[in-house]
Backbone bond lengths (Angstrom), bond angles and torsions (degrees), N, CA, C in turn:
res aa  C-N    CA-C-N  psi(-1)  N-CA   C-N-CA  omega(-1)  CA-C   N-CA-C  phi
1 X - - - 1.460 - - 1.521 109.37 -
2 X 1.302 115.56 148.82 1.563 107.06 -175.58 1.811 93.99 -101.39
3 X 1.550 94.64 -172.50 1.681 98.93 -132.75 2.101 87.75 -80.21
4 X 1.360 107.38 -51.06 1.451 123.52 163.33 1.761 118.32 -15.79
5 X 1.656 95.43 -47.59 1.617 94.12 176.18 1.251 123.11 -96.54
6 X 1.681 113.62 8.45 1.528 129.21 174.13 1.038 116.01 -81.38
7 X 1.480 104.28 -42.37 1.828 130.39 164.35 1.501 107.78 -43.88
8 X 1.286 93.98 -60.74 2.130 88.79 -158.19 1.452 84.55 -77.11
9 X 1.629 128.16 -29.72 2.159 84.40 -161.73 2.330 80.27 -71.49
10 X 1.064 114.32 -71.27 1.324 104.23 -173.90 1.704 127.87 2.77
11 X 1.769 100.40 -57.33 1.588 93.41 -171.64 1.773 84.47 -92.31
12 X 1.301 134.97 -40.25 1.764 97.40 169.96 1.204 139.61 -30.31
13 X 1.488 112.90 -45.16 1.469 141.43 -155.24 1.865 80.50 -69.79
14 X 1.235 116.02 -66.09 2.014 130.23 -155.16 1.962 74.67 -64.85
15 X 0.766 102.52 -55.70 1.738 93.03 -163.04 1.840 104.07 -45.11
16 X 1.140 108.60 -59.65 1.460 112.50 -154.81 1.859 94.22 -74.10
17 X 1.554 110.81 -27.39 1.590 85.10 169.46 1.398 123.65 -99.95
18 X 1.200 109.55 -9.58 1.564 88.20 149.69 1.380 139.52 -50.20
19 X 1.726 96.59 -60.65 1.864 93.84 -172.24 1.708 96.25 -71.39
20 X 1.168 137.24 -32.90 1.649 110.53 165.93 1.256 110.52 -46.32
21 X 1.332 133.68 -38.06 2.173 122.89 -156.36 1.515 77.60 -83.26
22 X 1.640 133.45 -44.38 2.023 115.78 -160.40 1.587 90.23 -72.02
23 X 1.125 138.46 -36.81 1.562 129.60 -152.47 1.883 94.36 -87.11
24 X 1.013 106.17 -28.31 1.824 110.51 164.63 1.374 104.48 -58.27
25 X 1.583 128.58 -94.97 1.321 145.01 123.35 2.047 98.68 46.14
26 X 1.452 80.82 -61.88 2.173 91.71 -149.74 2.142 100.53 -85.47
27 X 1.765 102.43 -35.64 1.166 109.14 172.60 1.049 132.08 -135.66
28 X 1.451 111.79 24.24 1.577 121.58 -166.38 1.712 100.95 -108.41
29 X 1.373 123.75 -164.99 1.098 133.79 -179.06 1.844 109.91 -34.11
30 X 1.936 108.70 -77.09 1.036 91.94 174.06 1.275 161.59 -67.65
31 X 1.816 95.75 4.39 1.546 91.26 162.79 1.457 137.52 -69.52
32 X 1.674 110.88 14.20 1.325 121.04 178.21 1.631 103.51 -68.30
33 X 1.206 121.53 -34.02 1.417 147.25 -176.95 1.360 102.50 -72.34
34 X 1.035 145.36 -57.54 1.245 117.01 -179.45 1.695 123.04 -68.37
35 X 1.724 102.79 -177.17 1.278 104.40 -168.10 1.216 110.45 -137.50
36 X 1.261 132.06 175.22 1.609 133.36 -157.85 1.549 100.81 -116.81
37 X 1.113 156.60 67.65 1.448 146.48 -136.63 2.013 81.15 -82.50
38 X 1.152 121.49 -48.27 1.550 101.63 -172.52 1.526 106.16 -55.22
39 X 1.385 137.85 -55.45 1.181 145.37 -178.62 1.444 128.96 -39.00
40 X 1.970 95.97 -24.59 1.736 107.80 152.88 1.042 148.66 -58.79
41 X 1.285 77.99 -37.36 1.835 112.57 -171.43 1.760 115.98 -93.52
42 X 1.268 105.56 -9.70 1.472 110.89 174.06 1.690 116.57 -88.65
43 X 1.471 107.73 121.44 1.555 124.08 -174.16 1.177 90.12 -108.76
């Protein structure tokens, strides 16, 4: 394989697992853990 197509699957590969671990992260388990700081503050 030449070096160009090592590159793109490489930065594909980092791309696609990132936004899977934030979309985990945003709706997966630990978003039970986060918190709403506006949602505190509303009377």
């Amino acid at each position: 394989m030449e070096t160009s197509t090592l590159v793109t699957i490489f930065i594909s590969g980092l791309l696609v697992n990132f936004t899977g671990y934030a979309l985990y992260t945003a709706f997966g388990q630990p978003s039970q853990q986060l918190r709403d700081p506006i949602e505190e503050h509303e009377d």
